[in-house]
LODOMI-490503 format. One record per residue (C-alpha): residue number from 1; residue in three letters; x, y, z. Coordinates in steps of 0.05 Angstrom, whole numbers. Example, Ala and Ser with C-alpha at 12.3 -4.5 7.8 and 13.67 -1.06 7.14 Angstrom:
LODOMI-490503
<atom k="1" r="ALA" x="246" y="-90" z="156"/>
<atom k="2" r="SER" x="273" y="-21" z="143"/>
END
This chain:
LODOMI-490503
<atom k="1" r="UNK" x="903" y="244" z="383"/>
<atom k="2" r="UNK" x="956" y="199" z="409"/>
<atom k="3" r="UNK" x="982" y="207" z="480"/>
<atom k="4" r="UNK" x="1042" y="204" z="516"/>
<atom k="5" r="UNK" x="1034" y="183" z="598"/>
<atom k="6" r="UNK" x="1097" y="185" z="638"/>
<atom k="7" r="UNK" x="1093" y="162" z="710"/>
<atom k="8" r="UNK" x="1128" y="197" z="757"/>
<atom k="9" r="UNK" x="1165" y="177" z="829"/>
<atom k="10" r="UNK" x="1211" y="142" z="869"/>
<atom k="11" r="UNK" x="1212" y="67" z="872"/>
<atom k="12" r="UNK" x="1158" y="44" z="920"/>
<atom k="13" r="UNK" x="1105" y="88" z="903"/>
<atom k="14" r="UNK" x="1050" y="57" z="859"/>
<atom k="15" r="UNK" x="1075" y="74" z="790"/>
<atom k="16" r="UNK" x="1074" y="8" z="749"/>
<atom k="17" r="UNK" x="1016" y="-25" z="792"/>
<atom k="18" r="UNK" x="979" y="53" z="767"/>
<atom k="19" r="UNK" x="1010" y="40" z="688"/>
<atom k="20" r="UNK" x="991" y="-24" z="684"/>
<atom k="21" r="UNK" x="918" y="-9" z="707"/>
<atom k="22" r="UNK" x="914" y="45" z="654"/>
<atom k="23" r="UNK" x="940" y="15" z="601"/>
<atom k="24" r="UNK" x="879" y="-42" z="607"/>
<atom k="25" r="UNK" x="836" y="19" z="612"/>
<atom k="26" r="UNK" x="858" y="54" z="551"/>
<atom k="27" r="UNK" x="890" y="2" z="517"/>
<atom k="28" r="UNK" x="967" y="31" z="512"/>
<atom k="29" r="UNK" x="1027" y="6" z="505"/>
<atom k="30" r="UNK" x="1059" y="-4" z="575"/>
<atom k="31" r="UNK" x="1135" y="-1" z="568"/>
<atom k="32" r="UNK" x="1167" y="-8" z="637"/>
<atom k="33" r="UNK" x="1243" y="-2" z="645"/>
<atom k="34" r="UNK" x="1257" y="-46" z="704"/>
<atom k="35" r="UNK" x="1218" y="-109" z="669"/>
<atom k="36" r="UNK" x="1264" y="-97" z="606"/>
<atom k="37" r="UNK" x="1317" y="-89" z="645"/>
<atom k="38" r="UNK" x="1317" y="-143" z="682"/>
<atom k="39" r="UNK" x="1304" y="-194" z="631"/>
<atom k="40" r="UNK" x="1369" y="-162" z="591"/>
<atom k="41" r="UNK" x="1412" y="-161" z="648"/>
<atom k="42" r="UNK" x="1386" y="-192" z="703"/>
<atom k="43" r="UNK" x="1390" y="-157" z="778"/>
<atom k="44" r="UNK" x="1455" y="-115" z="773"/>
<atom k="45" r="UNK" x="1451" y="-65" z="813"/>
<atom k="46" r="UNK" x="1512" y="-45" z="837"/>
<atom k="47" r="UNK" x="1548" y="-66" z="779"/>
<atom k="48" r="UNK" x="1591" y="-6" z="745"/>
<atom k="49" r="UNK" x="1551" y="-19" z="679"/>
<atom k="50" r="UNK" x="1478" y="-16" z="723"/>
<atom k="51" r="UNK" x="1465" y="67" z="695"/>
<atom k="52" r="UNK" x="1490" y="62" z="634"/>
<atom k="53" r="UNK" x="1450" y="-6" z="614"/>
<atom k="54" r="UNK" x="1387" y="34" z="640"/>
<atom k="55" r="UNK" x="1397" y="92" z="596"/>
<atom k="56" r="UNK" x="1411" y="51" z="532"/>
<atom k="57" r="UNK" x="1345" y="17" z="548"/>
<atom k="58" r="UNK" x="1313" y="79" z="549"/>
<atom k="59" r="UNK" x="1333" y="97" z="479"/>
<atom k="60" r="UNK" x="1304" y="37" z="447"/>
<atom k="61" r="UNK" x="1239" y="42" z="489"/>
<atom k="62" r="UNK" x="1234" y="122" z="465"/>
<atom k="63" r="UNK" x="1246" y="93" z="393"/>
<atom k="64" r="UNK" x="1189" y="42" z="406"/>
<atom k="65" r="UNK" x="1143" y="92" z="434"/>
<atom k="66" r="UNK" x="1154" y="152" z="384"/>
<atom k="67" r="UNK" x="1140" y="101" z="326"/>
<atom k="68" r="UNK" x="1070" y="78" z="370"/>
<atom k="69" r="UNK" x="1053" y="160" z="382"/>
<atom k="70" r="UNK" x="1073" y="179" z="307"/>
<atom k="71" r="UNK" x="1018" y="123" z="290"/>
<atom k="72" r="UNK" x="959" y="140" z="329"/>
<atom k="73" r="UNK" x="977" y="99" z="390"/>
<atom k="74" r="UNK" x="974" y="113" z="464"/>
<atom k="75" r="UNK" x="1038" y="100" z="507"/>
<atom k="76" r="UNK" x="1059" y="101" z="578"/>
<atom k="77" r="UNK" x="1129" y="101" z="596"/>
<atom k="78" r="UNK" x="1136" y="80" z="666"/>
<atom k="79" r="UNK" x="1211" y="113" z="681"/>
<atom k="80" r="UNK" x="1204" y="144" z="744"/>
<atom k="81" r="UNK" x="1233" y="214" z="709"/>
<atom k="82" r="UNK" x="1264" y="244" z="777"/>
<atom k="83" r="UNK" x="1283" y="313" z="748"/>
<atom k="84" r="UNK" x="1248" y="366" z="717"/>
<atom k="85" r="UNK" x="1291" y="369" z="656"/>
<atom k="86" r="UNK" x="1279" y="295" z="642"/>
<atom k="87" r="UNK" x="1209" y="311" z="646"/>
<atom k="88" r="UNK" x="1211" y="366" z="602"/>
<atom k="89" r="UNK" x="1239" y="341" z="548"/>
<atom k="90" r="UNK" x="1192" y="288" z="541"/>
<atom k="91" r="UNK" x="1131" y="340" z="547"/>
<atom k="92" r="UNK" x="1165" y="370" z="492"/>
<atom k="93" r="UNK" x="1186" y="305" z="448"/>
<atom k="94" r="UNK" x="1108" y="290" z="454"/>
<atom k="95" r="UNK" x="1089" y="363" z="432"/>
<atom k="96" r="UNK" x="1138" y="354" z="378"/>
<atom k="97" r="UNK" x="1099" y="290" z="351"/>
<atom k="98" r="UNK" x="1039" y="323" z="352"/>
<atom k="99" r="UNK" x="1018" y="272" z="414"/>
<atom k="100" r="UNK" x="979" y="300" z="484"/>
<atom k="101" r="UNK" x="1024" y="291" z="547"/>
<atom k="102" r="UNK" x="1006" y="266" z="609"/>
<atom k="103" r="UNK" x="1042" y="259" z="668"/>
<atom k="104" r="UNK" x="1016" y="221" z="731"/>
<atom k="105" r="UNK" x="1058" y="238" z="798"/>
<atom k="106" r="UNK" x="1051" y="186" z="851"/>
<atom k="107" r="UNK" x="1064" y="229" z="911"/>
<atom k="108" r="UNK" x="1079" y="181" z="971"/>
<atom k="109" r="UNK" x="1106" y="197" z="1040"/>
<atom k="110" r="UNK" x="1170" y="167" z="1050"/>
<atom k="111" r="UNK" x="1148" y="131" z="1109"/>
<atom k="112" r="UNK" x="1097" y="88" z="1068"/>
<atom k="113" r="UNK" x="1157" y="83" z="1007"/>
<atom k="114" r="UNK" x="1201" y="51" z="1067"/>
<atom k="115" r="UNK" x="1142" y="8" z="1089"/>
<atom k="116" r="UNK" x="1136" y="-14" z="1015"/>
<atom k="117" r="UNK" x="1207" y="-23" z="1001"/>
<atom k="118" r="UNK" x="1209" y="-78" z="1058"/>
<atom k="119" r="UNK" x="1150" y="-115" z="1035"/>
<atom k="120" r="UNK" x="1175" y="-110" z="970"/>
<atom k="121" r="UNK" x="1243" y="-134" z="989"/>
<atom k="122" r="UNK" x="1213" y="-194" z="1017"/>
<atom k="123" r="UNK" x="1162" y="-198" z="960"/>
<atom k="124" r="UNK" x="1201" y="-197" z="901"/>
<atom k="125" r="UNK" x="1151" y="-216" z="834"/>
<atom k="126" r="UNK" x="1178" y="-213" z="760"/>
<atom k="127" r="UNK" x="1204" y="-151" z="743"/>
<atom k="128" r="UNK" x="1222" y="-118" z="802"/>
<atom k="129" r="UNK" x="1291" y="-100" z="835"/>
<atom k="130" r="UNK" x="1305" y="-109" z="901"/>
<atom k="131" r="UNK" x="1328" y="-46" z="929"/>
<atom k="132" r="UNK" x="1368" y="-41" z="989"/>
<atom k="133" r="UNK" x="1346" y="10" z="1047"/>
<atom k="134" r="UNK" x="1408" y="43" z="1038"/>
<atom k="135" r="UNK" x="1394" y="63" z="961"/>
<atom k="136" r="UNK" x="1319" y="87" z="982"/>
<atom k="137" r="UNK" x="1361" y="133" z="1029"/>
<atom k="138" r="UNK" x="1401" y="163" z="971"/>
<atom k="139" r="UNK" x="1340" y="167" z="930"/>
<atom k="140" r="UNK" x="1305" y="211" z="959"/>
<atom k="141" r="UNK" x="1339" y="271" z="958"/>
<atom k="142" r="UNK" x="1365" y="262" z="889"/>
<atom k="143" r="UNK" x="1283" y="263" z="875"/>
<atom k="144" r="UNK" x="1250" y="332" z="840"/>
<atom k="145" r="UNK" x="1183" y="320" z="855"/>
<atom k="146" r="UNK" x="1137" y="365" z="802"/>
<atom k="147" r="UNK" x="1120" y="435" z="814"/>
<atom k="148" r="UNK" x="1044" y="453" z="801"/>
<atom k="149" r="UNK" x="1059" y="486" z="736"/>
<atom k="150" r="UNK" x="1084" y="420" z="712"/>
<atom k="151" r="UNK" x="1025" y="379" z="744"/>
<atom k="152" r="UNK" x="974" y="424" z="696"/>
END
């Protein structure tokens, strides 16, 4: 049975380095935002259009990955997914497929997500925003980290 894996958590905390690992251990197809993103539209955050570029990306990478899970195929979709809802509906997208869902939370103290975001900042490699201290600082808060009975 095909599976669905969405990786969970703010920026900074492991998830594609942890998505990309799995998918060489299980052979799935890896489809990270940011890397699309950025090679459509280059670093924009900031720019009015930033949101709504992300969330058309999305789309085609759901259309992608329900045509790999309707097929047999393993995917991981390395979003982030910061609120329950989000997270729910793609439990239940997978369930409606007839695919398994898996989510894997990366559960990081903020201090070590700050540490991270400055070597990161200073370390950008393909694919990866640079994220200003000041954005970490608004993301946090607007994070829903899983309850337990989601985590089951």
């Amino acid at each position: 049975m095909a599976t669905l894996h969405l990786m969970v958590g703010l920026p900074c905390s492991g998830k594609t380095t942890y998505a990309r690992q799995l998918a060489a251990d299980t052979g799935a197809l890896l489809l990270t935002l940011d890397v699309w993103h950025l090679k459509l539209f280059g670093d924009d955050v900031g720019d009015e259009r930033h949101d709504e570029r992300h969330r058309c990306i999305e789309h085609i990478m759901w259309d992608v990955a329900k045509h790999v899970l309707k097929i047999g195929g393993d995917v991981i979709l390395d979003y982030g997914c910061w609120g329950r809802g989000e997270r729910d509906d793609y439990r239940n997208k997978a369930k409606t497929l007839g695919a398994d869902f898996k989510m894997h939370y990366m559960d990081v103290p903020h201090a070590e997500l700050y540490r991270r975001l400055e070597h990161r900042n200073q370390n950008l490699t393909e694919g990866v925003f640079n994220i200003p201290k000041i954005d970490m600082d608004r993301y946090i808060p607007m994070f829903q980290p899983p309850d337990e009975d989601e985590l089951v």
